[in-house]
C-alpha positions in Angstrom: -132.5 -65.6 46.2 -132.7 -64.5 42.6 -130.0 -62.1 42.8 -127.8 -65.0 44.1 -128.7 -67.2 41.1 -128.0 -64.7 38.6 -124.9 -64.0 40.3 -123.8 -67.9 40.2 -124.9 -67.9 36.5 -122.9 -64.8 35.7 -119.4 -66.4 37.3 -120.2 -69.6 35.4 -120.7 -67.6 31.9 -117.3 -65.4 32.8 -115.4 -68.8 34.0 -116.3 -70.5 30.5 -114.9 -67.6 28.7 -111.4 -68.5 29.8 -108.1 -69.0 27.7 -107.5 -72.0 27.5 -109.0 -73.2 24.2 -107.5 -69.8 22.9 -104.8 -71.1 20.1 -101.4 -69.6 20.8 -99.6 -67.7 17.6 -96.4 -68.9 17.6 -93.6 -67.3 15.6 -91.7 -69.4 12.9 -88.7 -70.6 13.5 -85.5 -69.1 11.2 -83.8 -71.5 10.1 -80.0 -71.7 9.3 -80.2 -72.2 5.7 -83.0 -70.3 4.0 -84.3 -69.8 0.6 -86.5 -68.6 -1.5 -89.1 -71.2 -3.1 -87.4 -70.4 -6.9 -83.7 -71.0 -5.2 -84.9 -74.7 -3.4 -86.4 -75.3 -6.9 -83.5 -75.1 -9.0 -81.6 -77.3 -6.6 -83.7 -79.7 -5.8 -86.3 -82.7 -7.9 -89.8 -82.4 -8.0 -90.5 -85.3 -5.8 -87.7 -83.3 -3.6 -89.3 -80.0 -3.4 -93.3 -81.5 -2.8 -91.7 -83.1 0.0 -89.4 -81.1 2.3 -91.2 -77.7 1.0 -94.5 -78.5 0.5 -95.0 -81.1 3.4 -96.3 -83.9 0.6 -95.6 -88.0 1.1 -94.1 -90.4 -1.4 -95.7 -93.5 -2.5 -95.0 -96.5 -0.2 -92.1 -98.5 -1.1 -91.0 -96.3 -3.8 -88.1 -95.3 -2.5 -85.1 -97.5 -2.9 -83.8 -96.3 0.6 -86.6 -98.0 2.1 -84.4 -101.6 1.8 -81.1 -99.7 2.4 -79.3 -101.4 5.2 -75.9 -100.3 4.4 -73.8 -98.4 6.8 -73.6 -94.9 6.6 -75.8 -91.8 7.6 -78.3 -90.2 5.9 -78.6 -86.9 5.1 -81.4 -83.9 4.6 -81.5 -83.8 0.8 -81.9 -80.0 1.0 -78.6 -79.1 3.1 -77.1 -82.4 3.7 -77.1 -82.4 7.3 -76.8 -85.4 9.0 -80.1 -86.4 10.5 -80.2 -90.7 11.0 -77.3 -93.2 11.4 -77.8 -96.6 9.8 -77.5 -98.2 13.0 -80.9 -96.9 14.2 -82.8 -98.2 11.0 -85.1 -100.8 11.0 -88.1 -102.3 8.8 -91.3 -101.0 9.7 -93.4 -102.7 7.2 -94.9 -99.4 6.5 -93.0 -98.8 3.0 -91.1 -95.8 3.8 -87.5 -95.7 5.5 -88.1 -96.0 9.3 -85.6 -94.8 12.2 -85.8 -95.5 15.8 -84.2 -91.6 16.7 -82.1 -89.1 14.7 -78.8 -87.4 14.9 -78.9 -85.6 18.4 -80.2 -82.0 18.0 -80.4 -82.0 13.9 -84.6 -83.0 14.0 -86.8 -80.3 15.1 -90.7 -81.2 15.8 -94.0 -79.6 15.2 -97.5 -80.3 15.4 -98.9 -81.1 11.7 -103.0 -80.6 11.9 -103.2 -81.5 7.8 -105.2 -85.3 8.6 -107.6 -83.5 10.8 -106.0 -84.6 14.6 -102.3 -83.9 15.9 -99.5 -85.9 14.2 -95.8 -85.2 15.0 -93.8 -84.0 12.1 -90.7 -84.0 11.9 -88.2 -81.4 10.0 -84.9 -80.7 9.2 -83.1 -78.9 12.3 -80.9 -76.7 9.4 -83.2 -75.9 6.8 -86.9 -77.1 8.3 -87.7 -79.3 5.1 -91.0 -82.0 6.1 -88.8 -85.2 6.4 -92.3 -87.5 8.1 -93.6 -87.9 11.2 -93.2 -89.6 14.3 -95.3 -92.5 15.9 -94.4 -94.3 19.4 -94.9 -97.9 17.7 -91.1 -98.8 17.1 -89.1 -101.1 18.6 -89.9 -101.4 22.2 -86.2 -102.5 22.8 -84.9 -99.6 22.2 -86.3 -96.6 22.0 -90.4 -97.1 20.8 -90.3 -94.9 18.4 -90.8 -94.8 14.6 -89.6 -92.0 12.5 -91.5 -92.5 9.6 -89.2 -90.7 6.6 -90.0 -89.9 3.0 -86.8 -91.3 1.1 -87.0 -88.4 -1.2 -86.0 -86.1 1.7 -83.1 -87.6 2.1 -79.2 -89.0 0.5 -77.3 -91.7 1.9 -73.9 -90.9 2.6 -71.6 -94.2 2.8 -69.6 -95.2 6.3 -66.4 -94.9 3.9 -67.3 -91.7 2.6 -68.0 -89.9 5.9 
């Protein structure tokens, strides 16, 4: 009878040992455009660089894009790709330039950990620059979700000069 408990207690010790809180290394993903952190800050602002390369936040309702209704698309400040049309913005009350999707295939995701629990941040699909993050309280009647986006990350591009 002892052996058999010991024997139980040894499976249940090996069975907690498993892999499944084991954190997965995953390689970074090369990006089309790619530079060197002295080449993205000759080209870009300050407020430009702390965002897409350093992952930072602007103020809320700072950026004059945040009111920007116009039509047009809006482009990664770093390598201009399209990345949200006008016709998916909408006012989020939150103070930064909200979209309800992006530009199919131009927004990659990852998992940010920086607030202590598992946001979605969202990047540049060309040159991975931080753009914000992603939340599923949009508009319900269309898509539900909010991408949340620093105006500093990116330019507006006019319909008429498209």
């Amino acid at each position: 009878m002892r052996r058999l408990i010991l024997l139980c207690i040894g499976a249940l010790v090996i069975s907690c040992t498993g892999t499944a809180q084991k954190k997965v290394k995953k390689e970074p993903k090369q990006y089309e455009v790619s530079k060197t952190n002295a080449e993205w800050k000759k080209i870009l602002t300050s407020e430009q660089y702390y965002i897409l390369r350093q992952a930072g936040t602007e103020r809320p309702f700072s950026s004059p894009l945040n009111k920007l209704y116009a039509s047009g698309t809006f482009h990664c400040a770093a390598c201009n790709t399209a990345l949200y049309e006008s016709e998916h913005k909408f006012d989020s009350g939150t103070g930064w330039p909200s979209f309800d999707r992006a530009v199919k295939g131009n927004v990659d995701k990852d998992v940010d950990y920086k607030l202590g629990y598992a946001r979605t941040e969202l990047l540049c699909g060309t040159c991975g620059g931080h753009l914000g993050h992603s939340f599923n309280d949009g508009p319900r009647e269309t898509t539900g979700m909010r991408h949340c986006i620093n105006g500093d990350a990116l330019i507006f591009v006019p319909k008429e000069k498209i």
